[in-house]
C-alpha positions as CSV (number, residue, x, y, z in Angstrom):
1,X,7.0,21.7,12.2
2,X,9.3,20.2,9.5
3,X,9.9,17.1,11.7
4,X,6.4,16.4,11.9
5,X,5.6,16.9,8.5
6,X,8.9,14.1,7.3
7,X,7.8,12.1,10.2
8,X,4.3,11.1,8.4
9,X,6.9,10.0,5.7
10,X,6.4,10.2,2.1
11,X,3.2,8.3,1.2
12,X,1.3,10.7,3.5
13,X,2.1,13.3,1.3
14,X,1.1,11.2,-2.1
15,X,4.1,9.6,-2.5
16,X,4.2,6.0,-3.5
17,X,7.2,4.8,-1.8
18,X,8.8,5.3,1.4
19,X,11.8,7.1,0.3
20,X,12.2,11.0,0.9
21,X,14.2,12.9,-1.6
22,X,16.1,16.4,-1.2
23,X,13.6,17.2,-4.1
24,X,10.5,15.8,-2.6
25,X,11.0,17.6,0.6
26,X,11.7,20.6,-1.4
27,X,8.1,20.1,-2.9
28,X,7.0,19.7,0.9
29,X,8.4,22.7,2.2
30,X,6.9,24.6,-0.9
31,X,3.5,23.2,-0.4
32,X,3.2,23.2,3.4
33,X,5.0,26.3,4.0
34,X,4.6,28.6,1.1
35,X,9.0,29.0,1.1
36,X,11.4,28.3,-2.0
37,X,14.5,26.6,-1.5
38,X,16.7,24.8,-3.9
39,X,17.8,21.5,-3.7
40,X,21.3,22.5,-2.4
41,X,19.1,25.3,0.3
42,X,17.2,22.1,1.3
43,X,20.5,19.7,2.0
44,X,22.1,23.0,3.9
45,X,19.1,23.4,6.2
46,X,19.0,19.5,6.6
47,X,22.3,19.1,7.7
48,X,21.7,22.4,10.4
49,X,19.3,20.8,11.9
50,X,20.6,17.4,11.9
Protein backbone atom coordinates (compact mmCIF):
# COMPACT_ATOMS: atom_id res chain seq x y z
CA UNK A 1 0.00 0.00 0.00
CA UNK A 2 3.06 2.13 0.59
CA UNK A 3 4.12 1.79 -3.10
CA UNK A 4 0.98 3.10 -4.18
CA UNK A 5 0.78 5.84 -1.91
CA UNK A 6 4.90 7.07 -3.13
CA UNK A 7 3.80 6.16 -6.53
CA UNK A 8 1.14 9.24 -6.75
CA UNK A 9 4.48 11.08 -5.79
CA UNK A 10 4.75 14.00 -3.63
CA UNK A 11 2.48 16.78 -5.06
CA UNK A 12 -0.47 14.36 -4.57
CA UNK A 13 0.01 14.56 -1.12
CA UNK A 14 0.41 18.58 -1.04
CA UNK A 15 3.75 18.80 -1.74
CA UNK A 16 5.06 21.34 -4.09
CA UNK A 17 7.86 19.61 -5.68
CA UNK A 18 8.50 16.33 -6.91
CA UNK A 19 11.09 15.27 -4.44
CA UNK A 20 10.19 12.66 -1.66
CA UNK A 21 12.07 13.04 1.61
CA UNK A 22 12.77 10.27 4.40
CA UNK A 23 10.85 13.02 6.41
CA UNK A 24 7.95 13.52 4.08
CA UNK A 25 7.29 9.91 3.72
CA UNK A 26 7.46 9.72 7.44
CA UNK A 27 4.58 12.40 7.52
CA UNK A 28 2.88 9.97 4.89
CA UNK A 29 3.01 6.91 6.70
CA UNK A 30 1.82 8.87 9.82
CA UNK A 31 -1.07 10.37 8.05
CA UNK A 32 -2.18 7.46 5.86
CA UNK A 33 -1.49 4.83 8.18
CA UNK A 34 -1.94 6.01 11.67
CA UNK A 35 2.07 4.40 12.51
CA UNK A 36 5.21 6.39 13.98
CA UNK A 37 8.49 5.82 12.69
CA UNK A 38 11.50 7.96 12.86
CA UNK A 39 13.46 9.10 10.19
CA UNK A 40 16.14 6.43 10.70
CA UNK A 41 12.77 3.55 11.14
CA UNK A 42 11.67 5.08 7.74
CA UNK A 43 15.30 4.60 5.74
CA UNK A 44 15.50 0.91 7.56
CA UNK A 45 12.03 -0.18 6.26
CA UNK A 46 13.00 1.56 2.83
CA UNK A 47 15.91 -0.22 2.28
CA UNK A 48 13.90 -3.84 3.36
CA UNK A 49 11.76 -3.38 0.88
CA UNK A 50 13.97 -2.16 -1.75
Amino acid sequence: MLERELAKGPIAHGRPDQTWTLARIKTLIGRRFHESHTVQGVAALLRRHG
